[in-house]
MDTraj code that builds the backbone (N, CA, C; nanometers):
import mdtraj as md
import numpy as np

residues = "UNK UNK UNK UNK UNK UNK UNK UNK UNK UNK UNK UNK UNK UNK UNK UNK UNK UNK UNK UNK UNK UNK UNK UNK UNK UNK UNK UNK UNK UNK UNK UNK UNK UNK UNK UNK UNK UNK UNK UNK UNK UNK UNK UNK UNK UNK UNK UNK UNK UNK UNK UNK UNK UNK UNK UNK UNK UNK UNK UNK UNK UNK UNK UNK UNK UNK UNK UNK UNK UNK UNK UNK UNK UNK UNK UNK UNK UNK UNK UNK UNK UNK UNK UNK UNK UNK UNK UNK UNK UNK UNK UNK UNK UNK UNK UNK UNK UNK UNK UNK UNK UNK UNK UNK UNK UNK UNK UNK UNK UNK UNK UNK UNK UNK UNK UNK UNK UNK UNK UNK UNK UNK UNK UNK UNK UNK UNK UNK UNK UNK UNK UNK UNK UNK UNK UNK UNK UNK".split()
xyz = np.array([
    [12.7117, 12.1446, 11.1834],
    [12.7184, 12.2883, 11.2006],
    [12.5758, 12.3414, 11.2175],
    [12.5549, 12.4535, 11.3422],
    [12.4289, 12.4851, 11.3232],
    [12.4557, 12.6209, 11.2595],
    [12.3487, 12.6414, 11.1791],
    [12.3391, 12.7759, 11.0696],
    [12.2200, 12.8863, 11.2065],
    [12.2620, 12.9781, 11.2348],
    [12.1489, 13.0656, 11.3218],
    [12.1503, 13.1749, 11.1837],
    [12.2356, 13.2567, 11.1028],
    [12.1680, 13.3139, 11.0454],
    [12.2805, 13.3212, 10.9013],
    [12.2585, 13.4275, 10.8004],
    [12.3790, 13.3898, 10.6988],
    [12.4771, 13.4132, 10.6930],
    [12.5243, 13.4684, 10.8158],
    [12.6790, 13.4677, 10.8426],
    [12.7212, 13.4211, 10.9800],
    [12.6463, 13.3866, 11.0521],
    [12.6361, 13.3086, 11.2088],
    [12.6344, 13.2000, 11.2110],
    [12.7182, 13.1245, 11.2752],
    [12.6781, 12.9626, 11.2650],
    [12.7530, 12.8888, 11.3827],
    [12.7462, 12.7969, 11.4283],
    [12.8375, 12.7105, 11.5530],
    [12.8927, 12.6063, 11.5107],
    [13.0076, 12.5655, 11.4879],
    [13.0350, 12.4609, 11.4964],
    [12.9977, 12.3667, 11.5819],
    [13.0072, 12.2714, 11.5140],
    [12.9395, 12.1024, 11.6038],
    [13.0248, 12.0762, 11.7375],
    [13.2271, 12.1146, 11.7302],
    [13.2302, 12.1102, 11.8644],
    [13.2584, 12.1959, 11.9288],
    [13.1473, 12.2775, 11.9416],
    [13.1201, 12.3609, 12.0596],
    [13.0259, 12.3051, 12.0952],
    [12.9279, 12.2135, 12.1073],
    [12.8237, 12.1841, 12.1259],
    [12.8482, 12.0850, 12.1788],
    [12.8188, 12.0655, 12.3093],
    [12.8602, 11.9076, 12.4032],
    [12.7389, 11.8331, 12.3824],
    [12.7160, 11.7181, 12.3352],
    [12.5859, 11.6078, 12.3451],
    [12.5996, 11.5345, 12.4472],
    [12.5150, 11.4726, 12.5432],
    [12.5248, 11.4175, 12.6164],
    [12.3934, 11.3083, 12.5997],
    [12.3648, 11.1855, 12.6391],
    [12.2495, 11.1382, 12.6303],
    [12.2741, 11.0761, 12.8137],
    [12.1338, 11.1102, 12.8958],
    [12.0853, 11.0690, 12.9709],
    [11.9838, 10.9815, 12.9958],
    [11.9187, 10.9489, 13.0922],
    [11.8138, 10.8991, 13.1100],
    [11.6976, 10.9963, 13.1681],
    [11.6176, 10.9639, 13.1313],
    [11.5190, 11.0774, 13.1089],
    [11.4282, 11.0457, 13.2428],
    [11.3699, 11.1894, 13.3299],
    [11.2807, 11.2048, 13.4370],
    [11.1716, 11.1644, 13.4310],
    [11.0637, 11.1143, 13.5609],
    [10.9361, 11.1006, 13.5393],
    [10.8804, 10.9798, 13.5142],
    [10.7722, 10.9492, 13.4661],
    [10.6890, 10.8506, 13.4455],
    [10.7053, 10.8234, 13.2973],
    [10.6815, 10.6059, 13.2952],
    [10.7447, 10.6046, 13.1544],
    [10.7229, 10.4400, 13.1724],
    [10.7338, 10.3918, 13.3043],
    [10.7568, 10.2508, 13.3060],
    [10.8797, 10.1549, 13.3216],
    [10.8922, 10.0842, 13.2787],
    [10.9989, 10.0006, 13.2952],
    [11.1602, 10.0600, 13.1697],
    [11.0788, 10.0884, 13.0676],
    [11.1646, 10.1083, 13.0044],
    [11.2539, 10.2649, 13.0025],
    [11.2039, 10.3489, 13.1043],
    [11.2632, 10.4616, 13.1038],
    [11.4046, 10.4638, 13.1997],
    [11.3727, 10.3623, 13.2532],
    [11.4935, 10.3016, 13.3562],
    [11.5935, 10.2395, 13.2584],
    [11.6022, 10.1741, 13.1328],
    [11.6796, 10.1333, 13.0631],
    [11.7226, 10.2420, 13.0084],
    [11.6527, 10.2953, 12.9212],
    [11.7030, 10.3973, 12.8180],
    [11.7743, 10.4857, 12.8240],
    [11.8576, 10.5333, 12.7861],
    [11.9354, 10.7027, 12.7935],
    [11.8509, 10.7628, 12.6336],
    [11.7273, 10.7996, 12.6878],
    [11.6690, 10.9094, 12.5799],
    [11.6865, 11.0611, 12.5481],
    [11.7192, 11.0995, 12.6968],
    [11.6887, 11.2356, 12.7590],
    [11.8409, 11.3018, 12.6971],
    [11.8789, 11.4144, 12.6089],
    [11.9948, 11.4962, 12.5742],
    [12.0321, 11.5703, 12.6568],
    [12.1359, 11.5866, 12.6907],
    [12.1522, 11.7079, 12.7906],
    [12.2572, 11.8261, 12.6699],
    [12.2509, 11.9032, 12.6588],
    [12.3409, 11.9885, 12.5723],
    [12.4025, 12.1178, 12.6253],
    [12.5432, 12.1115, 12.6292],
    [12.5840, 12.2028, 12.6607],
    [12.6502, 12.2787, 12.5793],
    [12.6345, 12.4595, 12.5973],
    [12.7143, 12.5046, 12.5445],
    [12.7487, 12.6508, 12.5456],
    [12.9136, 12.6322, 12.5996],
    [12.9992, 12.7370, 12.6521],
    [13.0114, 12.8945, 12.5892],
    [12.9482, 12.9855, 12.6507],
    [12.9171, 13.1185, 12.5447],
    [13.0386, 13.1717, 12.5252],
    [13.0889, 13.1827, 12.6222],
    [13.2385, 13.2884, 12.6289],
    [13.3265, 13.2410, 12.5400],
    [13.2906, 13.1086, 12.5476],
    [13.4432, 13.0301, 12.4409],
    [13.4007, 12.9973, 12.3393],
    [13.2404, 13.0414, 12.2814],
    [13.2041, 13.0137, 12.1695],
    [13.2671, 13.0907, 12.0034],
    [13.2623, 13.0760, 11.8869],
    [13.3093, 13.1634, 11.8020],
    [13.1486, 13.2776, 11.7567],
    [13.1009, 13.2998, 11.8568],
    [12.9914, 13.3137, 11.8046],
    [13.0389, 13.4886, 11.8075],
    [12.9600, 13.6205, 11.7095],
    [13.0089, 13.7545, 11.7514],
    [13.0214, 13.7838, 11.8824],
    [13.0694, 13.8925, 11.9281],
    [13.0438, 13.9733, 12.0578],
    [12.9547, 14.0044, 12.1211],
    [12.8409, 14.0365, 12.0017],
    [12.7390, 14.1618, 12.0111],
    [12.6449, 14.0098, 12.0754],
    [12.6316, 13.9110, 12.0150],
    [12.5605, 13.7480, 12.0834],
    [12.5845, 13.7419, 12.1963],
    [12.7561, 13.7553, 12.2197],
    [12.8045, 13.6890, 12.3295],
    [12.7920, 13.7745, 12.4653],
    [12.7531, 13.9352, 12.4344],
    [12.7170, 14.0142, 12.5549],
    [12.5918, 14.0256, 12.5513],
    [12.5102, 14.0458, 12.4565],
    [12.3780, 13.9452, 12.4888],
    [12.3145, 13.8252, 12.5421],
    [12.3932, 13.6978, 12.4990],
    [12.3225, 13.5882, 12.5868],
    [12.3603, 13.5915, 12.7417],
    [12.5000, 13.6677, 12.7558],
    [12.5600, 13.6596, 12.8761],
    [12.4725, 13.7442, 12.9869],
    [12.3862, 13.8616, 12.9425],
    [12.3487, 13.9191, 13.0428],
    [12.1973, 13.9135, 13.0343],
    [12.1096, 13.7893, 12.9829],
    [11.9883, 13.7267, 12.9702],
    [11.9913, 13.6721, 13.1416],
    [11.9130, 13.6836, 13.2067],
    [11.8482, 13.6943, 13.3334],
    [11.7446, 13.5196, 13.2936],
    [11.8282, 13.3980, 13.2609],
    [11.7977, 13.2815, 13.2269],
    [11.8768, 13.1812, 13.3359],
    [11.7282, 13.1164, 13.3974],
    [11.8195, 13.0090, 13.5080],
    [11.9070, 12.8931, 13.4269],
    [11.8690, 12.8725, 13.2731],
    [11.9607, 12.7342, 13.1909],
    [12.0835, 12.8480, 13.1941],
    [12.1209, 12.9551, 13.2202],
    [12.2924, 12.9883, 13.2025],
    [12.3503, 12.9850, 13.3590],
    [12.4196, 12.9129, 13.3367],
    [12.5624, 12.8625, 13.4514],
    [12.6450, 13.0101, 13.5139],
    [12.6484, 13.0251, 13.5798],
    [12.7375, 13.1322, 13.6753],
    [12.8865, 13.1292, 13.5654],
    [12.9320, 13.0503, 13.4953],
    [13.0057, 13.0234, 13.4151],
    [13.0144, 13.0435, 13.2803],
    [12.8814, 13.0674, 13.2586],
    [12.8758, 13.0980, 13.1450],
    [12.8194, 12.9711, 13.0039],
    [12.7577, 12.8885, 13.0829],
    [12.7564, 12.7932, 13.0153],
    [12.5761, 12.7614, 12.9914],
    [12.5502, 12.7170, 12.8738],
    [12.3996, 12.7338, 12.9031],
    [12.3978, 12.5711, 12.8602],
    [12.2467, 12.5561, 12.9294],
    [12.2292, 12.4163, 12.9490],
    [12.1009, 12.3644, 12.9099],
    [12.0489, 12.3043, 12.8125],
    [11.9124, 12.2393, 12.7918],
    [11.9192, 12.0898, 12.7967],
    [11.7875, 12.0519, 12.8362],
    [11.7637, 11.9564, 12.8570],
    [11.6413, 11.8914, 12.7937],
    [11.6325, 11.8111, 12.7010],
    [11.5652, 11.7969, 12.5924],
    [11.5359, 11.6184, 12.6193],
    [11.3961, 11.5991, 12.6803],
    [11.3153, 11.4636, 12.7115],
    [11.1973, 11.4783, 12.6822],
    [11.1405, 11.5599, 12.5887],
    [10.9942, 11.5389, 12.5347],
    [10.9713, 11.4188, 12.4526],
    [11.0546, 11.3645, 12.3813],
    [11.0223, 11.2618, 12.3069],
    [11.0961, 11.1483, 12.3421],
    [11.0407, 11.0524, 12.3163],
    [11.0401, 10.9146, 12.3118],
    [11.2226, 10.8829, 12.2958],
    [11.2708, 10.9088, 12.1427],
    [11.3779, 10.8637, 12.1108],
    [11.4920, 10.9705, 12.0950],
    [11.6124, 10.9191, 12.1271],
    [11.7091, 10.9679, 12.1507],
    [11.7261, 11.0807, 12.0555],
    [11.6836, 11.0260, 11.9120],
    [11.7463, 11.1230, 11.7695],
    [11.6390, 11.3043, 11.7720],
    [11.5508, 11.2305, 11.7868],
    [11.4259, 11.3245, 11.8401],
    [11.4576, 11.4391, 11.9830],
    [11.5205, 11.3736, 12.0325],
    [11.5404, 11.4913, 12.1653],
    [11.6680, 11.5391, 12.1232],
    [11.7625, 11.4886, 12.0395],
    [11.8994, 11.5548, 11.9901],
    [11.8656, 11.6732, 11.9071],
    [11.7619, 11.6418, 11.8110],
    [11.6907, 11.7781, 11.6937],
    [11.6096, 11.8530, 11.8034],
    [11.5267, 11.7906, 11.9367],
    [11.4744, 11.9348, 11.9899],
    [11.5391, 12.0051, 12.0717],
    [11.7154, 11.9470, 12.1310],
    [11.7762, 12.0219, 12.2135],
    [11.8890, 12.1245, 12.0827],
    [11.8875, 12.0959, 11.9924],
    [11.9228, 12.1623, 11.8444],
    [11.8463, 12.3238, 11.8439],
    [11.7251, 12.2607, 11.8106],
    [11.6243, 12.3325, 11.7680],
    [11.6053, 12.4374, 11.8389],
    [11.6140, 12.3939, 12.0105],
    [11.6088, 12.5159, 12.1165],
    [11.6821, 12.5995, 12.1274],
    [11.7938, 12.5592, 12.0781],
    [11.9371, 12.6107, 12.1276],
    [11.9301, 12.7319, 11.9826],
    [11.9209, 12.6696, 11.9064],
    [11.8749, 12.7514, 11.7861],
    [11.8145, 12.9026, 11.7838],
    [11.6929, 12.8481, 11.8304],
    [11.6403, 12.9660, 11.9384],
    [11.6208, 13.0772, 12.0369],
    [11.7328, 13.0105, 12.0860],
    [11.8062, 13.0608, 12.1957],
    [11.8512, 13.1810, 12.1435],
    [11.9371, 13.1434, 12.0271],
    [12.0870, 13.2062, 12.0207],
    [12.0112, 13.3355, 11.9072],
    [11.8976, 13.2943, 11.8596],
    [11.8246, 13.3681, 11.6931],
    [11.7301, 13.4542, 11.8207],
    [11.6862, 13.4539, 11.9442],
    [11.5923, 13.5543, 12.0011],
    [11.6824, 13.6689, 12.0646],
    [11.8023, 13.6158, 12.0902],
    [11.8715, 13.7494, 12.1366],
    [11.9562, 13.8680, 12.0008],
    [11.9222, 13.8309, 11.8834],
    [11.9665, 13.8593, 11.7482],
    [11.8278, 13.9734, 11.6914],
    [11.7288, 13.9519, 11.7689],
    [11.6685, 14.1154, 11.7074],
    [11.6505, 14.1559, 11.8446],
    [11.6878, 14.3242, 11.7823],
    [11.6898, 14.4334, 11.8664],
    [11.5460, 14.4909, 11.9074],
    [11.4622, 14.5141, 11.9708],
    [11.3459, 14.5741, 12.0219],
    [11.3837, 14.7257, 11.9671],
    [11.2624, 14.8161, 11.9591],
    [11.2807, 14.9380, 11.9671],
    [11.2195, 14.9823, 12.1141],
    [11.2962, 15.1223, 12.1220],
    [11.2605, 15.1460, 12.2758],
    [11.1521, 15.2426, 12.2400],
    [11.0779, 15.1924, 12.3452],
    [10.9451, 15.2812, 12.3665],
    [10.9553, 15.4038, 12.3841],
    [10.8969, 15.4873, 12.2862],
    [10.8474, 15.6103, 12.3335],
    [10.7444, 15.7058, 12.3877],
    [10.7270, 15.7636, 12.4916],
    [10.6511, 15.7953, 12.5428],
    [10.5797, 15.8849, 12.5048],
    [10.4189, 15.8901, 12.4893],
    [10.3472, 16.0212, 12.4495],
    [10.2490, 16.0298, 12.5255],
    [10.2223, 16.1592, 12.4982],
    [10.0862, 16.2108, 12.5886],
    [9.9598, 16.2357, 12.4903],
    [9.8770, 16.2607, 12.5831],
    [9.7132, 16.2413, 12.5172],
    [9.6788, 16.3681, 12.4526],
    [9.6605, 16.3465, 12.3699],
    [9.6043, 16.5134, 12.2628],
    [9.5216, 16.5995, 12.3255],
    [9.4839, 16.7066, 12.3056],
    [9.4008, 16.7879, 12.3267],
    [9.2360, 16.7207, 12.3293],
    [9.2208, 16.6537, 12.1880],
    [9.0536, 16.6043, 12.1829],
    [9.0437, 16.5065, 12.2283],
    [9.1471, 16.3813, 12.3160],
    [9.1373, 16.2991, 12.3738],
    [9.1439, 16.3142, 12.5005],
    [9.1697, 16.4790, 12.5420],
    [9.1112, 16.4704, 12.6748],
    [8.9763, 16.5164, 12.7197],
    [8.9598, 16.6081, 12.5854],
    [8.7822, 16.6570, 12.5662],
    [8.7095, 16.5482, 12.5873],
    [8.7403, 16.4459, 12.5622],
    [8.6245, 16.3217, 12.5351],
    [8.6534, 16.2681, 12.6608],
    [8.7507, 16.2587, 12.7488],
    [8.7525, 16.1927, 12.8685],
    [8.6959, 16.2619, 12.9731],
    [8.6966, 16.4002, 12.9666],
    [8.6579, 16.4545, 13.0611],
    [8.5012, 16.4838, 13.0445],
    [8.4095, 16.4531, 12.9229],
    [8.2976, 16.4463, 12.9051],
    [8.2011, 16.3548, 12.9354],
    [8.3384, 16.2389, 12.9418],
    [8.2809, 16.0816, 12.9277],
    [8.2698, 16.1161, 13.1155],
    [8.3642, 16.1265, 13.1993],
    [8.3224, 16.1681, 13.3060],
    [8.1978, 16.2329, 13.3777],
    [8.2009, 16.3681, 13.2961],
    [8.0355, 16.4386, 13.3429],
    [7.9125, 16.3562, 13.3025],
    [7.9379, 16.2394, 13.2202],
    [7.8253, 16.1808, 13.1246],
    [7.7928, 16.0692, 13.2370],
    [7.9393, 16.0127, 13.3008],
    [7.8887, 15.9006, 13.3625],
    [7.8323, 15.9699, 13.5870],
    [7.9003, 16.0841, 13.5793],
    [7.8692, 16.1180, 13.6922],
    [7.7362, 16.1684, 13.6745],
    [7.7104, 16.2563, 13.6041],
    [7.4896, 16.2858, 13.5538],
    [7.3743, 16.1450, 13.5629],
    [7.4543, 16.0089, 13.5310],
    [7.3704, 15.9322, 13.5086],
    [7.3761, 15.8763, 13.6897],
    [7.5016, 15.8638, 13.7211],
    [7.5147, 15.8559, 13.8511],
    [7.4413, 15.9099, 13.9990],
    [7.4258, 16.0171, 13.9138],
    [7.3401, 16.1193, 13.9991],
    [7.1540, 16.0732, 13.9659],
    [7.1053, 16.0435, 13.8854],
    [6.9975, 15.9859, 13.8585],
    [6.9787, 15.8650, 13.9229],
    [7.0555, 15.8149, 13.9713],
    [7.0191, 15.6851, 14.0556],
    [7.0222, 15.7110, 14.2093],
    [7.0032, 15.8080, 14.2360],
    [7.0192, 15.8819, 14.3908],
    [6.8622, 15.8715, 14.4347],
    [6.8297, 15.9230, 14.5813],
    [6.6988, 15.9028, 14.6411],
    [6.6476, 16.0624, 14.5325],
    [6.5068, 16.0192, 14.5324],
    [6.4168, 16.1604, 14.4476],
    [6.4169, 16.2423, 14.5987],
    [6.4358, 16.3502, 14.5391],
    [6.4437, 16.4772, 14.6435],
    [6.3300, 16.5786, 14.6124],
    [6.2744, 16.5944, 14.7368],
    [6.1674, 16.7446, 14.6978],
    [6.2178, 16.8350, 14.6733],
    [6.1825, 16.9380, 14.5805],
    [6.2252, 17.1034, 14.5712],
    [6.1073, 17.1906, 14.6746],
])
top = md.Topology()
chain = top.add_chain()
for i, resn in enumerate(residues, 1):
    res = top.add_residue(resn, chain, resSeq=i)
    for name in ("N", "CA", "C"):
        top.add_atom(name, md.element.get_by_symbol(name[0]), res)
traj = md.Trajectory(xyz[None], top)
C-alpha cells in the first residue's frame, strides 16, 4: 500500500509493475537484464478522492495517457528492487504535488513614496547623463 497522506493511500493493485530492460549504454549486461520498471497507473479507476482525480487529470504532463493513465519509467539504478522504490517514490510525488493548493496572486500597485523615489532615481540618472555630453559655451 502506498500511504500519500493520513487518510490517502493506493492500494498495491492499482499499481501495475512491470520490469523491462533498461535504455542506453551499460554493456553486455544491459542486454540481459530486465532492470528498468515501467509503472502504471490508471487515475480514473483509481480509489484515490475526486478533488486528486480532477487534479492529476487536468496536469498538462506528457507521462499521462490520453486515457488517463500515467506512466513512469524508472532505470536510474542498477537493480531491479532499486528502480521499483524509485518508480514508488515518484509516483508518490506525483500524486502528494497536486495535494497543495497555491494561493492566487494578488495584484498591487506601487505606493505613493515608491513612486517618489522612482521618479527621482530618474532625474538623478538623466542629470548625470547629461554631464557626459560635449562641454558647451554659454
Amino acid at each position: 500500500m502506498l500511504i500519500i497522506s493520513n487518510n490517502v493511500s493506493v492500494p498495491d493493485n492499482e499499481i501495475e509493475l512491470s520490469a523491462i530492460r533498461a535504455q542506453g549504454a551499460g554493456g553486455q549486461n544491459v542486454n540481459k537484464v530486465s532492470s528498468a520498471i515501467h509503472l502504471r497507473f490508471d487515475i480514473s479507476a483509481s480509489s484515490l478522492p475526486d478533488f486528486y482525480k480532477e487534479r492529476l487529470l487536468g496536469l498538462k504532463d506528457k507521462r499521462i495517457t490520453k486515457e488517463g493513465v500515467l506512466v513512469i519509467k524508472a532505470q536510474r539504478f542498477r537493480t531491479q528492487e532499486k528502480n521499483r522504490d524509485d518508480a514508488l517514490l515518484r509516483l508518490h510525488e506525483f500524486i502528494k504535488s497536486v495535494s497543495v493548493v497555491h494561493r492566487t496572486r494578488v495584484a498591487t500597485k506601487p505606493g505613493r513614496a515608491a513612486k517618489a523615489r522612482r521618479v527621482d532615481e530618474k532625474t538623478r540618472r538623466g542629470k548625470a547623463k547629461l554631464l557626459r555630453g560635449k562641454v558647451r559655451d554659454l
